[in-house]
N, C-alpha and C positions, 0 to 999 in steps of 0.2 A: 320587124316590119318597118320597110321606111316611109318617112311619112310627107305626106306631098307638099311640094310649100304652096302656101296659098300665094296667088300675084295680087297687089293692090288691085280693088274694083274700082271701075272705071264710074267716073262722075259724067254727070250730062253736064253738059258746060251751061252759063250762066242764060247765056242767049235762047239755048232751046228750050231751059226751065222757066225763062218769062214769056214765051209766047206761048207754052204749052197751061203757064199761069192765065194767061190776057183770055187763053179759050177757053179753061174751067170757070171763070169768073163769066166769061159773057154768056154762059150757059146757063149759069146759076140764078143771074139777074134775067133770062129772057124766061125761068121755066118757073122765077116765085111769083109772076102773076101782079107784083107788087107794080103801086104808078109810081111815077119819076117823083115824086117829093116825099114818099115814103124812102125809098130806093137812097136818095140824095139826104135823108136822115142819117138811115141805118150807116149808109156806108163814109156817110162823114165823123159819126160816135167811132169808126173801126179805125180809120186814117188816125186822128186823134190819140187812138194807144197804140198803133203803131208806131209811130211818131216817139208817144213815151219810150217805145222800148227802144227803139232805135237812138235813142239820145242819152237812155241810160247805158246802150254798146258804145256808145262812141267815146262818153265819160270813161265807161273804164278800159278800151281802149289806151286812151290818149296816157293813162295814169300808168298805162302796162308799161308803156313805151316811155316814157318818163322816167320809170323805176328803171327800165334797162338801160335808158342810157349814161342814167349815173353809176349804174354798175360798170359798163364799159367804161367810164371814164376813171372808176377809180380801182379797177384793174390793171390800166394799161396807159 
């Protein structure tokens, strides 16, 4: 039985996954009923550890790319 090749799936590109983001969020925020300084709490505690995580990708990152490029150099 031969068996079918699967073709990479196709990604939604970055653009249409943050506007289709910007509409779940303004949805979310219009249907919790919540007033703007609650709103302007919550979603500043969430910015906050995104934030964190986003600086712990970048750290190691930066460190992937650092490892490699001493290995390039001391390859070649």
């Amino acid at each position: 039985m031969a068996e079918k090749m699967q073709e990479p799936q196709r990604q939604r590109p970055v653009t249409v996954r943050i506007e289709a983001f910007k509409g779940s969020l303004a949805r979310v925020v219009a249907e919790s009923g919540l007033p703007p300084f609650l709103l302007e709490m919550l979603l500043g505690e969430y910015l906050i550890g995104i934030s964190q995580v986003a600086q712990k990708e970048y750290e190691q990152d930066r460190a992937d790319w650092e490892k490699d490029c001493k290995e390039s150099e001391a390859d070649g």
